[in-house]
C-alpha positions as YAML, in Angstrom:
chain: A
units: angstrom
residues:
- id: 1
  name: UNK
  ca: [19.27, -9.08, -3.46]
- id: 2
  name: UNK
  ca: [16.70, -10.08, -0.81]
- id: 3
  name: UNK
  ca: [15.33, -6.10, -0.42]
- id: 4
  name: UNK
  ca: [14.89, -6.32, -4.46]
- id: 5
  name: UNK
  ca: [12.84, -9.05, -3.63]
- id: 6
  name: UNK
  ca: [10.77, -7.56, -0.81]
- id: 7
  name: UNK
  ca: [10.57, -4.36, -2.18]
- id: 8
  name: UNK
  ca: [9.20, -5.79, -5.86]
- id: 9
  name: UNK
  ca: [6.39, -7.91, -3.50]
- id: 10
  name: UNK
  ca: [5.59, -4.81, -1.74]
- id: 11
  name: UNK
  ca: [4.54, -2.93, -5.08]
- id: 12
  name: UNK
  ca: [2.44, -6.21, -6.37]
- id: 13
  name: UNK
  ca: [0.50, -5.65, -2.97]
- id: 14
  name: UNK
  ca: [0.10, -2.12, -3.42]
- id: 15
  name: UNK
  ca: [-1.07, -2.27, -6.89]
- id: 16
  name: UNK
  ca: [-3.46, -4.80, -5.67]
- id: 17
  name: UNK
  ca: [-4.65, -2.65, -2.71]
- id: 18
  name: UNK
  ca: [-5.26, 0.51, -4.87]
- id: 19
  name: UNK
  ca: [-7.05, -1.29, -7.61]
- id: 20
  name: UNK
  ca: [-9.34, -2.97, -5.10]
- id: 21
  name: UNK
  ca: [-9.97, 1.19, -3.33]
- id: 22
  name: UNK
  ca: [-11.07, 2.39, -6.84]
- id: 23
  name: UNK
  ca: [-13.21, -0.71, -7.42]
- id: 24
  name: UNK
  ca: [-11.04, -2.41, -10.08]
- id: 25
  name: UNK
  ca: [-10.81, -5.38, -8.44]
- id: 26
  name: UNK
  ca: [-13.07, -7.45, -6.18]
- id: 27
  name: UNK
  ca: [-13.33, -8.32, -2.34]
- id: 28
  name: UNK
  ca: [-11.33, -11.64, -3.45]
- id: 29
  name: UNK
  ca: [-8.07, -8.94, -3.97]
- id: 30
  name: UNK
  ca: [-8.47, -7.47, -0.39]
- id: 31
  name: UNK
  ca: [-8.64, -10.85, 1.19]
- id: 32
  name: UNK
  ca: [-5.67, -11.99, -1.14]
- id: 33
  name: UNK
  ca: [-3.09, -8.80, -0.04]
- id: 34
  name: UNK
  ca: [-4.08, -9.52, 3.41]
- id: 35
  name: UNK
  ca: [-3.10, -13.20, 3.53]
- id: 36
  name: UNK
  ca: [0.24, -12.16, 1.87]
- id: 37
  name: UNK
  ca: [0.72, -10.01, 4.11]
- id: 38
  name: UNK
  ca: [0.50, -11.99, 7.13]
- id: 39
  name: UNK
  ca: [1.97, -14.66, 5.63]
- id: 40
  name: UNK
  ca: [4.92, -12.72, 4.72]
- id: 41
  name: UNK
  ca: [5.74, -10.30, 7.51]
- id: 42
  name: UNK
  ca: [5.97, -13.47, 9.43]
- id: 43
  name: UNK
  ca: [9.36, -12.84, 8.44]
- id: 44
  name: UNK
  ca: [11.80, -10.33, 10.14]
- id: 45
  name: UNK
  ca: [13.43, -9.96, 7.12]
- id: 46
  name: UNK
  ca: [11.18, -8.26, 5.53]
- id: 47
  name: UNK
  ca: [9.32, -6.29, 8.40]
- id: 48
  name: UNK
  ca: [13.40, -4.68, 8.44]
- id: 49
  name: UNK
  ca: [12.80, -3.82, 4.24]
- id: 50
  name: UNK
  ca: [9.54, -2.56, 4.84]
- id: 51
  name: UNK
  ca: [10.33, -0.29, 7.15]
- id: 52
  name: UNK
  ca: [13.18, 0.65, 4.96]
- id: 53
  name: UNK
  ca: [11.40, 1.13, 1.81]
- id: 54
  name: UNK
  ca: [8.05, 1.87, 3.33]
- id: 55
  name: UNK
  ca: [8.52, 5.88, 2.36]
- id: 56
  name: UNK
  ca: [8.56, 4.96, -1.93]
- id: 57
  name: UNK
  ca: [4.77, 3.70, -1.36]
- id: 58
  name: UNK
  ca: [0.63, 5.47, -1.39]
- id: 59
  name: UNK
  ca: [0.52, 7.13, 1.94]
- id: 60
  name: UNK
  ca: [-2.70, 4.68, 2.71]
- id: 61
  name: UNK
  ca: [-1.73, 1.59, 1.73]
- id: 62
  name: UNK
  ca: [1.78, 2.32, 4.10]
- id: 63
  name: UNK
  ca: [-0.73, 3.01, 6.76]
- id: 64
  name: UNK
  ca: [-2.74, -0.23, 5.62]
- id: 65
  name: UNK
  ca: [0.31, -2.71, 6.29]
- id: 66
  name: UNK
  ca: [1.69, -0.87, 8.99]
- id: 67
  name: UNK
  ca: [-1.44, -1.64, 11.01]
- id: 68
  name: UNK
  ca: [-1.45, -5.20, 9.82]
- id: 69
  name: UNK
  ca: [1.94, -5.20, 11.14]
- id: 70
  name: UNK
  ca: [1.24, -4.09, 14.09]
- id: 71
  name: UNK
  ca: [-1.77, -6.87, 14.81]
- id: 72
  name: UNK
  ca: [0.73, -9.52, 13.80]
- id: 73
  name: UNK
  ca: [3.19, -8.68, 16.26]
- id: 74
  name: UNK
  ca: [0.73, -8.18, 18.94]
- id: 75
  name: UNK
  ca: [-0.54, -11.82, 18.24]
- id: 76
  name: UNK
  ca: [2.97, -13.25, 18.13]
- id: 77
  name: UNK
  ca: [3.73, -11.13, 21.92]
- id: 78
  name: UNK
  ca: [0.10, -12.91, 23.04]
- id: 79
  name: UNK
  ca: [1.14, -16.37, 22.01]
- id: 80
  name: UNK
  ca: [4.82, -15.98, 23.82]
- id: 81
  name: UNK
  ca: [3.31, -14.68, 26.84]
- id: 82
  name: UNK
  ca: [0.39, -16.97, 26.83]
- id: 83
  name: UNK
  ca: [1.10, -20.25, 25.09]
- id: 84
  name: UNK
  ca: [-1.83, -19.68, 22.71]
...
C-alpha cells in the first residue's frame, strides 16, 4: 500500500518538474518539488520505493532526485560524524 503511495507522490513531482523545464510553471514549482523532496526522502521508506520504481520515470528528472538524494545523505553522514 505504502509503494502506491510513494510511487503516486513521485509522479506529482515529476509532473511538476517537467512543467517547470518547458516553462509551464514558475520558479515557485522548482523550489516546491525540491522541499518535497527533502522533506520526504528523509524517509528510508521511500528512498527503498524510489529506487524501486525509479526506472517508470523521465530519464532527467530520475537523475534530478537521484542527486538530491545523494546531497541529503551526504548531509545526514556530516551531521553523524560531526554533530552538526
Amino acid at each position: 500500500m505504502m509503494n502506491s503511495f510513494w510511487t503516486a507522490s513521485f509522479f506529482r513531482l515529476e509532473d511538476i518538474y517537467i512543467k517547470h523545464n518547458y516553462g509551464l510553471m514558475g520558479p515557485h514549482a522548482i523550489r516546491s518539488v525540491k522541499g518535497t523532496i527533502q522533506s520526504i526522502f528523509r524517509s528510508p521508506a521511500a528512498i527503498t520505493a524510489w529506487n524501486d520504481h525509479k526506472d517508470r520515470f523521465n530519464e532527467e528528472f530520475a537523475e534530478f532526485v537521484d542527486a538530491m538524494i545523494a546531497e541529503l545523505l551526504e548531509h545526514r553522514l556530516h551531521r553523524e560524524q560531526y554533530g552538526d
